[in-house]
N, CA, C and O atoms as CSV, one atom per row, in Angstrom:
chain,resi,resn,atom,element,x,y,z
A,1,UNK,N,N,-3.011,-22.030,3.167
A,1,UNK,CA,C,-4.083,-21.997,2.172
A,1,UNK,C,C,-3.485,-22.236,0.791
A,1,UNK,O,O,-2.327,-21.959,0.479
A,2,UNK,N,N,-4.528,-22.854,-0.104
A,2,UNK,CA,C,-3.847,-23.180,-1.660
A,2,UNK,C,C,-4.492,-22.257,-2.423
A,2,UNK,O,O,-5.548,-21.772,-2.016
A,3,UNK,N,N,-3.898,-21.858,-3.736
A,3,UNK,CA,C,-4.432,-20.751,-4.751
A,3,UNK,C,C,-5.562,-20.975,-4.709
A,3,UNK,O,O,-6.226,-19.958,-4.507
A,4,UNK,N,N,-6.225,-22.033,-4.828
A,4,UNK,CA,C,-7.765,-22.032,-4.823
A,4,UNK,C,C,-8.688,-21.724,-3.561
A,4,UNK,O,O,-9.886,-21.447,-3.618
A,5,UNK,N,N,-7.977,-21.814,-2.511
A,5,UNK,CA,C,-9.111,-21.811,-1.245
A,5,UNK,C,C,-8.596,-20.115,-1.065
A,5,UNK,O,O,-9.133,-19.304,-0.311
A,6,UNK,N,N,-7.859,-19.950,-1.634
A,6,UNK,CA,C,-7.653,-18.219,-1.133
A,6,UNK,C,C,-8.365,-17.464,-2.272
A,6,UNK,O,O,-8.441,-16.245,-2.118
A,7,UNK,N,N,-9.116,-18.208,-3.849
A,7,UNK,CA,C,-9.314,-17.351,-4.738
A,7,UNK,C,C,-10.891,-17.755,-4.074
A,7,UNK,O,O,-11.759,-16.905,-4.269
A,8,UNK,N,N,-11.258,-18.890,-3.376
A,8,UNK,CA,C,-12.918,-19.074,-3.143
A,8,UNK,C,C,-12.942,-18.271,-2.129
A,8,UNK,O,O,-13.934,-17.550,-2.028
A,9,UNK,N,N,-11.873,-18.170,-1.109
A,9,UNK,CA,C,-12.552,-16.775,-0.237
A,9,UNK,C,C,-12.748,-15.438,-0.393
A,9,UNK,O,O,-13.586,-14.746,0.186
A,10,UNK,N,N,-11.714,-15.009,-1.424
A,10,UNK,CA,C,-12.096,-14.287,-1.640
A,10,UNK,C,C,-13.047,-13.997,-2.509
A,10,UNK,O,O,-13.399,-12.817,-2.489
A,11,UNK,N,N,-13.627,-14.752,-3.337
A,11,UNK,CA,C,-15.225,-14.321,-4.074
A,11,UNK,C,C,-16.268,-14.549,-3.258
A,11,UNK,O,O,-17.454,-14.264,-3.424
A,12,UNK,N,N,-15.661,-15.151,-2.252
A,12,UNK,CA,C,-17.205,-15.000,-1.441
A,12,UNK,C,C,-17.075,-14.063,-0.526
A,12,UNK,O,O,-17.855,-13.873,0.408
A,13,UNK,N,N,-16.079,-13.446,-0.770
A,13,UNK,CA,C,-16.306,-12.036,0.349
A,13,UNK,C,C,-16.117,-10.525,-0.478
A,13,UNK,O,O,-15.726,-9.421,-0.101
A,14,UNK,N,N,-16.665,-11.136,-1.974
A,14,UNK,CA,C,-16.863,-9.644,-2.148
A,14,UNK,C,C,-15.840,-9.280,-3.028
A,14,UNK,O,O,-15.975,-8.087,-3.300
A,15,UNK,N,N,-14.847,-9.789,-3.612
A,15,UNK,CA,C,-13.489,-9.854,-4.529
A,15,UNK,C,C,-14.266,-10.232,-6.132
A,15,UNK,O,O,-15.229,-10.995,-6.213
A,16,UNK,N,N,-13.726,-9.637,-7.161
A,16,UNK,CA,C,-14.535,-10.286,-8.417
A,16,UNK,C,C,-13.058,-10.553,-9.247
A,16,UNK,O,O,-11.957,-10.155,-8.867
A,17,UNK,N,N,-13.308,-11.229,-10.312
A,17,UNK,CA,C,-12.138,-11.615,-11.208
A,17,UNK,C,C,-12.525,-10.346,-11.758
A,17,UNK,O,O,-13.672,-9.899,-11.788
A,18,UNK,N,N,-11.460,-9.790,-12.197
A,18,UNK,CA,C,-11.692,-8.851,-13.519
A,18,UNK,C,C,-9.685,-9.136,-14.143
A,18,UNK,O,O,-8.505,-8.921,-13.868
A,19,UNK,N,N,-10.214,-9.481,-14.682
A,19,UNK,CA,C,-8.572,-9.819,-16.234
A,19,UNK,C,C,-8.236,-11.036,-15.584
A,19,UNK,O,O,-9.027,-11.978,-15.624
A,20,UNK,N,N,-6.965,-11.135,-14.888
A,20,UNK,CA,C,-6.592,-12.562,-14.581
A,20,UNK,C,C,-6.562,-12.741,-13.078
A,20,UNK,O,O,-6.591,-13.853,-12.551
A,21,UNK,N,N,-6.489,-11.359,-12.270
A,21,UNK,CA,C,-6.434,-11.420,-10.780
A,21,UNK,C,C,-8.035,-11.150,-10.446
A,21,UNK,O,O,-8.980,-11.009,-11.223
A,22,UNK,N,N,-7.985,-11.130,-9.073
A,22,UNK,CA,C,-8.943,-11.398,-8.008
A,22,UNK,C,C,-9.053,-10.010,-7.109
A,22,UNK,O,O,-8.463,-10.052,-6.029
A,23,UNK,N,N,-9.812,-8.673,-7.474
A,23,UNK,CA,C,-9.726,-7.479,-6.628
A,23,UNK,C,C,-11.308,-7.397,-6.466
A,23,UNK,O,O,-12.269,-8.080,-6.820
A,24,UNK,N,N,-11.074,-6.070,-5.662
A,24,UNK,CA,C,-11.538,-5.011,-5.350
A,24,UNK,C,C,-12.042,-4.065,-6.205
A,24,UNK,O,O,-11.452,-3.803,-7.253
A,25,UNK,N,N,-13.259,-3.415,-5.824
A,25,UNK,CA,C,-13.072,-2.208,-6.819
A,25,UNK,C,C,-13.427,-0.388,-6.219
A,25,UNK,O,O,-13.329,-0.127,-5.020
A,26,UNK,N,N,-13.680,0.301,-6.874
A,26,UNK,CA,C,-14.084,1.315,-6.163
A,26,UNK,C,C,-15.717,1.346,-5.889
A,26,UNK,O,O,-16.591,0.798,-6.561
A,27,UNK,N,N,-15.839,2.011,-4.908
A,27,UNK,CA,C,-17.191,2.346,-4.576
A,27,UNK,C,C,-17.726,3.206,-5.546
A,27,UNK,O,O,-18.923,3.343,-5.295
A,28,UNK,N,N,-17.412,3.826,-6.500
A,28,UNK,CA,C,-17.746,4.994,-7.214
A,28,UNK,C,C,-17.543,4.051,-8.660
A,28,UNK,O,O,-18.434,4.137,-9.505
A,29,UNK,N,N,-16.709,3.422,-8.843
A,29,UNK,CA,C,-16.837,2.668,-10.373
A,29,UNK,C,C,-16.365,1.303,-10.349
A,29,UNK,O,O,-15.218,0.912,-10.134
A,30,UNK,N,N,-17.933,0.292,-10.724
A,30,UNK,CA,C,-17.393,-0.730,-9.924
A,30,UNK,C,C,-16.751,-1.180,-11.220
A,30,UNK,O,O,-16.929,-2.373,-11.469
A,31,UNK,N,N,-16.195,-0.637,-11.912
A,31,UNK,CA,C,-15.368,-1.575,-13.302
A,31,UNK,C,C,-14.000,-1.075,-12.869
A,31,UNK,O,O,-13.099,-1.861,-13.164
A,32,UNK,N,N,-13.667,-0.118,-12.330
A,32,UNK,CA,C,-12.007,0.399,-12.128
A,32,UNK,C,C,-11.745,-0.220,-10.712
A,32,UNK,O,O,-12.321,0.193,-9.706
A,33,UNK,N,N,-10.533,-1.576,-10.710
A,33,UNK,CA,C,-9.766,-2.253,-9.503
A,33,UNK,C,C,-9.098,-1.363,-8.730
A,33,UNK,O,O,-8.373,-0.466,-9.158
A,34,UNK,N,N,-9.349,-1.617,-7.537
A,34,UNK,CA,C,-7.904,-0.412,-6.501
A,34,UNK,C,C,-7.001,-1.669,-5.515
A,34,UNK,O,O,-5.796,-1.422,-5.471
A,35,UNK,N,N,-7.333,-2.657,-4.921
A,35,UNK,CA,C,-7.031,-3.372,-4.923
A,35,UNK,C,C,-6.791,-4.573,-5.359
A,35,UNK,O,O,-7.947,-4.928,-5.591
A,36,UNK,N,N,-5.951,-5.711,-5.720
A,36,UNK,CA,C,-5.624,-6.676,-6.551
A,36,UNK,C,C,-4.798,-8.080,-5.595
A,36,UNK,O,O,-4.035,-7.783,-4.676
A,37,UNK,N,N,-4.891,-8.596,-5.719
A,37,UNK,CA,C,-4.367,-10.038,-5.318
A,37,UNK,C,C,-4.038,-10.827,-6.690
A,37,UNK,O,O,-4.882,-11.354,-7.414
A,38,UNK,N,N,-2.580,-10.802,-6.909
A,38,UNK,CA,C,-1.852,-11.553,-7.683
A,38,UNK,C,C,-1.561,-12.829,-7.080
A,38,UNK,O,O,-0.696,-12.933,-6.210
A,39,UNK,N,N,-2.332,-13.939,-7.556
A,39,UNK,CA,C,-1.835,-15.400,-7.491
A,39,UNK,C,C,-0.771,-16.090,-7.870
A,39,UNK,O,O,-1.319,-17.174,-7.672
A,40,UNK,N,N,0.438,-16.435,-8.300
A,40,UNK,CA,C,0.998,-16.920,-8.709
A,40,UNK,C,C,1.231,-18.253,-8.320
A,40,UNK,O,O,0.579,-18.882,-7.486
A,41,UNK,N,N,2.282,-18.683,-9.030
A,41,UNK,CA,C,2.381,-20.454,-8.468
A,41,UNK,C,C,3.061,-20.787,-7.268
A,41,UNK,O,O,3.043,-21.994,-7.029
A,42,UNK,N,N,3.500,-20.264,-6.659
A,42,UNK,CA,C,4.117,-20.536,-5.233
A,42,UNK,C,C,3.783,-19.282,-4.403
A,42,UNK,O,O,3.337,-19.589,-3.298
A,43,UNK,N,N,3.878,-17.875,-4.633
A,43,UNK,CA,C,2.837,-17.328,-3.483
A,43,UNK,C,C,2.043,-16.303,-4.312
A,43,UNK,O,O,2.163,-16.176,-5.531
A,44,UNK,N,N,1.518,-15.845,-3.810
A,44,UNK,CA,C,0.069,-14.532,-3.233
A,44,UNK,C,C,0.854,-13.076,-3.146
A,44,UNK,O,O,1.936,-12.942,-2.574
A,45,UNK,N,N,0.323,-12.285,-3.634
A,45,UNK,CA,C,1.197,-10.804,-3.832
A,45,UNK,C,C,-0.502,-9.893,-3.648
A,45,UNK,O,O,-1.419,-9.910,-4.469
A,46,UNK,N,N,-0.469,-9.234,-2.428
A,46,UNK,CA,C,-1.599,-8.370,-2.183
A,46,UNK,C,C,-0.885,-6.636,-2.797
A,46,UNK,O,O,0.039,-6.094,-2.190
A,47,UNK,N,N,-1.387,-6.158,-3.763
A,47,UNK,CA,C,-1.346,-5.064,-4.444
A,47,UNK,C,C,-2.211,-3.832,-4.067
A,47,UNK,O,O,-3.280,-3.995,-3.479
A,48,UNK,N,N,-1.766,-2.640,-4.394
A,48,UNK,CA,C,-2.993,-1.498,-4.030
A,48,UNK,C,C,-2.670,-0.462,-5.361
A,48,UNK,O,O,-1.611,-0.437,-5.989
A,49,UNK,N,N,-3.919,0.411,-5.619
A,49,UNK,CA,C,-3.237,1.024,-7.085
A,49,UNK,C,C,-3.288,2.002,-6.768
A,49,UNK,O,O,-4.299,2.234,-6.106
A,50,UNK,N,N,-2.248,3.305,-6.998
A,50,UNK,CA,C,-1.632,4.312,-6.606
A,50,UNK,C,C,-2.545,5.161,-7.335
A,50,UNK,O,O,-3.199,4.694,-8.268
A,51,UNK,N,N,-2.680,6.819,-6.858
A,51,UNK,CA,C,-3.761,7.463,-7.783
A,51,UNK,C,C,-2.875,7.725,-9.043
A,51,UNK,O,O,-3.611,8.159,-9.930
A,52,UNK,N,N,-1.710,7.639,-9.423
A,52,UNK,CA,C,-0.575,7.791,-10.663
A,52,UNK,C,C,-1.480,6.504,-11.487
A,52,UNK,O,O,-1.864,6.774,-12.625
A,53,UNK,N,N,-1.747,5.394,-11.029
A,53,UNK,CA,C,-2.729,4.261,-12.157
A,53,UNK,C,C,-1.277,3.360,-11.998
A,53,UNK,O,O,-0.913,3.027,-13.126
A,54,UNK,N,N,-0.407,2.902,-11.018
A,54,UNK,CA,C,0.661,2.381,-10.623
A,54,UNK,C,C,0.784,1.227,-9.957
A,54,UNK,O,O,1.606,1.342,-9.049
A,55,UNK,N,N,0.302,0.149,-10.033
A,55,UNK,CA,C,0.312,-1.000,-8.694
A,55,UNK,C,C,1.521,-1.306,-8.046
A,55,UNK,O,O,2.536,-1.763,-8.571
A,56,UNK,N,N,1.296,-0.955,-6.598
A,56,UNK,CA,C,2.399,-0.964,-5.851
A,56,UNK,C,C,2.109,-2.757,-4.840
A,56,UNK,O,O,1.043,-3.045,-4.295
A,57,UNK,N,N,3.078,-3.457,-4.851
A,57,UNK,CA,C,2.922,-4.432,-4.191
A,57,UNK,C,C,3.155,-3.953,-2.401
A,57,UNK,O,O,4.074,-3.260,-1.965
A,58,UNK,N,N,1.861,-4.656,-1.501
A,58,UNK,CA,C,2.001,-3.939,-0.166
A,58,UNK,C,C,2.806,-5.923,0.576
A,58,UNK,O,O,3.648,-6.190,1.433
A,59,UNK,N,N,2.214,-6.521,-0.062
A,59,UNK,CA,C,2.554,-7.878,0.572
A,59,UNK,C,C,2.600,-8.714,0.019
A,59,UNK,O,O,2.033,-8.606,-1.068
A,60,UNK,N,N,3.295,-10.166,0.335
A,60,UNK,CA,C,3.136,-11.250,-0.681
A,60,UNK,C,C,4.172,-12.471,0.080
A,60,UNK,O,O,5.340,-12.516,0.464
A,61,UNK,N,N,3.288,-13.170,0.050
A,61,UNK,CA,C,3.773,-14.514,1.206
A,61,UNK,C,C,3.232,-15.479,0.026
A,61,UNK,O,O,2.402,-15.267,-0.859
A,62,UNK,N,N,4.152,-16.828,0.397
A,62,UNK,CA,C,3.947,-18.146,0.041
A,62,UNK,C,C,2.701,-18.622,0.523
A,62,UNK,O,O,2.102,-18.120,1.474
A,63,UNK,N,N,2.286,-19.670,-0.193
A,63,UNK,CA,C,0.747,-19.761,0.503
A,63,UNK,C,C,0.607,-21.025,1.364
A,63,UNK,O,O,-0.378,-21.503,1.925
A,64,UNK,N,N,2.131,-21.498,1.287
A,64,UNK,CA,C,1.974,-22.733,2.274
A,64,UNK,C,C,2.213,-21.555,3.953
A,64,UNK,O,O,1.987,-21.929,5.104
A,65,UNK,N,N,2.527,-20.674,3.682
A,65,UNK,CA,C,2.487,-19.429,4.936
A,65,UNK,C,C,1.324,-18.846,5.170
A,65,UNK,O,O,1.172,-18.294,6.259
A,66,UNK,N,N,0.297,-18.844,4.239
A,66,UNK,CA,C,-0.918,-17.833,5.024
A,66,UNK,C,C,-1.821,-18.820,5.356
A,66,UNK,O,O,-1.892,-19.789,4.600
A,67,UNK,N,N,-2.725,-18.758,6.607
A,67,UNK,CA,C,-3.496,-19.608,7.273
A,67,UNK,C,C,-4.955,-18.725,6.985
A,67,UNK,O,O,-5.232,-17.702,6.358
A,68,UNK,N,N,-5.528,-19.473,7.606
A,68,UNK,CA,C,-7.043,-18.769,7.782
A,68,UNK,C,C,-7.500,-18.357,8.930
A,68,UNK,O,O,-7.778,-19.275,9.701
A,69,UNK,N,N,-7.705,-17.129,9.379
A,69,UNK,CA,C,-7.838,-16.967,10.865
A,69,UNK,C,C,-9.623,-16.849,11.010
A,69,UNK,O,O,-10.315,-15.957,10.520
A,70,UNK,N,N,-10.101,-18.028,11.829
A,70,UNK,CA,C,-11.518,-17.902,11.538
A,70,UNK,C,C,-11.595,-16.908,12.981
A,70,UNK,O,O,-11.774,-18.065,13.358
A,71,UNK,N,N,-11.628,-16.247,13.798
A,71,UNK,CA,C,-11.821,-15.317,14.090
A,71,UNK,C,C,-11.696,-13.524,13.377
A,71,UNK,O,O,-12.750,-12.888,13.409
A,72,UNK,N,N,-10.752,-12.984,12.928
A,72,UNK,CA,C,-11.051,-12.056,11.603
A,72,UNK,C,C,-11.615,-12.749,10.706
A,72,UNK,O,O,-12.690,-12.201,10.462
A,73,UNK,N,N,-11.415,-14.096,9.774
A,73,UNK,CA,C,-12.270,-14.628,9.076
A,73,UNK,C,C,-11.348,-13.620,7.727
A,73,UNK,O,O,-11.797,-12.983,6.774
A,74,UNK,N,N,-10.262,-13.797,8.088
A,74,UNK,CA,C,-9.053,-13.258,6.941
A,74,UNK,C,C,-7.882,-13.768,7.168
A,74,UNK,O,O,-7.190,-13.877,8.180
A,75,UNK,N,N,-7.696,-14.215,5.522
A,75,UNK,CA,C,-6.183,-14.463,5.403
A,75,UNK,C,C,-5.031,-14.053,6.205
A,75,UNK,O,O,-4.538,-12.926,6.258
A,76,UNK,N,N,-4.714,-14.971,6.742
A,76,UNK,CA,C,-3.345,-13.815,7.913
A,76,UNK,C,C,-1.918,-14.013,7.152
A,76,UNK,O,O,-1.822,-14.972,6.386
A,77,UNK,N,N,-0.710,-13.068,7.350
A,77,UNK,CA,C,0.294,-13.151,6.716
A,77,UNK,C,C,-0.128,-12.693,5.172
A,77,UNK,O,O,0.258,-13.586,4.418
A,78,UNK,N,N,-0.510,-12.070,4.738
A,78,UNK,CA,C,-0.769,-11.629,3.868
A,78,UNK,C,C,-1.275,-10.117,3.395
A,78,UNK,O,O,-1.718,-9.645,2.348
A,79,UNK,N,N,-0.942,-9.554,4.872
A,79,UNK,CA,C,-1.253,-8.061,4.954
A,79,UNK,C,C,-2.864,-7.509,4.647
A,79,UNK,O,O,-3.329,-6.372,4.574
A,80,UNK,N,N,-3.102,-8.036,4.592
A,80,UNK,CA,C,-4.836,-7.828,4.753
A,80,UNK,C,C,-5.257,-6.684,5.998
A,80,UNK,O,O,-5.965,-5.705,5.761
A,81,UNK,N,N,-4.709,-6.985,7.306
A,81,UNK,CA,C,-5.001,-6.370,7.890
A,81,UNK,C,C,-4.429,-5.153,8.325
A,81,UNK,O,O,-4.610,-4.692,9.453
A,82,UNK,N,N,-3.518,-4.456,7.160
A,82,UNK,CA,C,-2.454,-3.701,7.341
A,82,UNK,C,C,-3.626,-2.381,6.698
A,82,UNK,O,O,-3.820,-1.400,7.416
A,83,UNK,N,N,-4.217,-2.470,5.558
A,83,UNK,CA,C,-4.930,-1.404,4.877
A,83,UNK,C,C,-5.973,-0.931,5.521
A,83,UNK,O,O,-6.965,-1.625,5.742
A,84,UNK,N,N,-5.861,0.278,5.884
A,84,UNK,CA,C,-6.808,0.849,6.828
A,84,UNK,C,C,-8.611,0.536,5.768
A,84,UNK,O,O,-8.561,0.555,4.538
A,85,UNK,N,N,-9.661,0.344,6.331
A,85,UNK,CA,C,-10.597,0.381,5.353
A,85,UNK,C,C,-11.079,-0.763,4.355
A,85,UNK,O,O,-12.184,-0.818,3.815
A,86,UNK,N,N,-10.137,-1.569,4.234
A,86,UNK,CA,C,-10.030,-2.596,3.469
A,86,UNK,C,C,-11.588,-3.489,3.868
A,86,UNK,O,O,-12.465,-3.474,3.005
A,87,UNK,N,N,-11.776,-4.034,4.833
A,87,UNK,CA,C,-13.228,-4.318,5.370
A,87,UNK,C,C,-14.011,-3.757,5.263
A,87,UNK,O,O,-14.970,-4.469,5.558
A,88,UNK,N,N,-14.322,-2.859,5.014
A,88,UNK,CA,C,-15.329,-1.521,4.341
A,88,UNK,C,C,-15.320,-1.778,2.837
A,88,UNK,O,O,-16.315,-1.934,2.129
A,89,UNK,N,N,-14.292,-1.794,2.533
A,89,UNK,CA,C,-14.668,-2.004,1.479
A,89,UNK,C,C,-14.869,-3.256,0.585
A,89,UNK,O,O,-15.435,-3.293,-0.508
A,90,UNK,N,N,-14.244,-4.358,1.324
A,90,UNK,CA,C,-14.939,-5.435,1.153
A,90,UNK,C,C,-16.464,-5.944,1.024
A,90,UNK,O,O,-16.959,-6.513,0.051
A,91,UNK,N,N,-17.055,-5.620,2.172
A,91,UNK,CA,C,-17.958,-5.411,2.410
A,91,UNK,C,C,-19.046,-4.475,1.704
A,91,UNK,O,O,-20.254,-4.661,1.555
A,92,UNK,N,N,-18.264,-3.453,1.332
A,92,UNK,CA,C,-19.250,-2.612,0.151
A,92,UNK,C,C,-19.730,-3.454,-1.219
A,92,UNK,O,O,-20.765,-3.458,-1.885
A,93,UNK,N,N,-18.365,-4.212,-1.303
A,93,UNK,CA,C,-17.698,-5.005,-2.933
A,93,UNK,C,C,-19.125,-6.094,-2.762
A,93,UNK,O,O,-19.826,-6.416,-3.722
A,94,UNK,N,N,-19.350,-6.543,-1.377
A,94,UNK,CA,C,-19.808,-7.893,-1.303
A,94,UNK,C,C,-21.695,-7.959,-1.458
A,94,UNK,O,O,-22.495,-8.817,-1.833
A,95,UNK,N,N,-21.815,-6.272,-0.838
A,95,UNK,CA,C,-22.859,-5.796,-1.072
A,95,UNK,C,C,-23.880,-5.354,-2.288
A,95,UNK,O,O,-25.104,-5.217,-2.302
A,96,UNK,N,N,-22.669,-5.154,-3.503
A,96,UNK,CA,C,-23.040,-4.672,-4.521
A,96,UNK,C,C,-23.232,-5.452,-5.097
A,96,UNK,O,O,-24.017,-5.201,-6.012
A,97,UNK,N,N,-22.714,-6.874,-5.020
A,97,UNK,CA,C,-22.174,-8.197,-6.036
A,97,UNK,C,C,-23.792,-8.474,-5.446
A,97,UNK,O,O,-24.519,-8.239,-6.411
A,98,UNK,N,N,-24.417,-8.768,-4.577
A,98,UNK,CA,C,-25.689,-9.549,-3.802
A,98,UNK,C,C,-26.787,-8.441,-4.452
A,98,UNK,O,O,-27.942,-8.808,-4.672
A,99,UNK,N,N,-26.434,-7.323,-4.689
A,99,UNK,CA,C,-27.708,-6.015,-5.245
A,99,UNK,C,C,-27.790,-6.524,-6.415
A,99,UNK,O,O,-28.823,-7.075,-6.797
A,100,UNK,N,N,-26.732,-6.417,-7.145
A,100,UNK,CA,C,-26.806,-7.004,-8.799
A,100,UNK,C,C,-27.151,-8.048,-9.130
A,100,UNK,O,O,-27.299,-8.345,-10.315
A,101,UNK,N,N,-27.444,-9.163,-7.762
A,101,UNK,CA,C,-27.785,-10.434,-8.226
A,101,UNK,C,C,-29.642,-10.463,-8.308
A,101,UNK,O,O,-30.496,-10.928,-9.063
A,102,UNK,N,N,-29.605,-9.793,-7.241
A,102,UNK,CA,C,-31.124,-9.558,-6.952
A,102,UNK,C,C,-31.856,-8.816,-7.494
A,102,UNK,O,O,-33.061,-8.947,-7.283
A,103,UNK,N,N,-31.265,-7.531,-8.593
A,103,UNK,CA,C,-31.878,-7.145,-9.880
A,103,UNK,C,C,-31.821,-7.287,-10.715
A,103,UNK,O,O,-32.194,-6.450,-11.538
A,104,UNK,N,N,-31.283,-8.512,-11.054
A,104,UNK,CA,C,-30.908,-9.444,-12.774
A,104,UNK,C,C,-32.379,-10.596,-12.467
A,104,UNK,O,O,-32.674,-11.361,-13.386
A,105,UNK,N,N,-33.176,-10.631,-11.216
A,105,UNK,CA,C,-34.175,-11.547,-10.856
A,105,UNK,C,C,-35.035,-11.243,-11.234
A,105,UNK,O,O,-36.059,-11.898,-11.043
């Protein structure tokens, strides 16, 4: 995958820009990130933020290395599927982004 097809999947599953990366946020405040995906120019660095307010890097592969697995329908090699919950909360992220669209109507 290229920086761009990994930054369009993830906004369509629920990931928002907030500063220069591509996260997650909490269920309780959707302005404070807990997860983060750092792009850079040759690879992808999947981050998680410590309750200290600390980003700890959990993974980070080249992106000529992560594929698309259309069965999970997630980035593979990229530890995605290592965070317990992470789909939950994707899915919460993706839910809220579609609520807010439909009460700005």
């Amino acid at each position: 995958m290229t920086k761009e097809e990994l930054t369009a999947w993830a906004l369509a599953n629920g990931w928002q820009t907030i500063g220069e990366h591509v996260c997650l946020v909490k269920p309780t405040n959707a302005k404070e990130a807990i997860v983060r995906l750092v792009l850079k120019a040759t690879v992808a660095q999947l981050e998680i933020k410590k309750p200290s307010g600390k980003w700890e890097k959990v993974a980070s592969e080249a992106y000529a290395k992560i594929a698309y697995d259309d069965y999970a329908e997630l980035p593979t090699n990229l530890g995605l599927t290592t965070i317990s919950g992470l789909t939950m909360l994707m899915q919460d992220n993706k839910d809220r982004l579609a609520f807010a669209k439909l009460s700005k109507s």
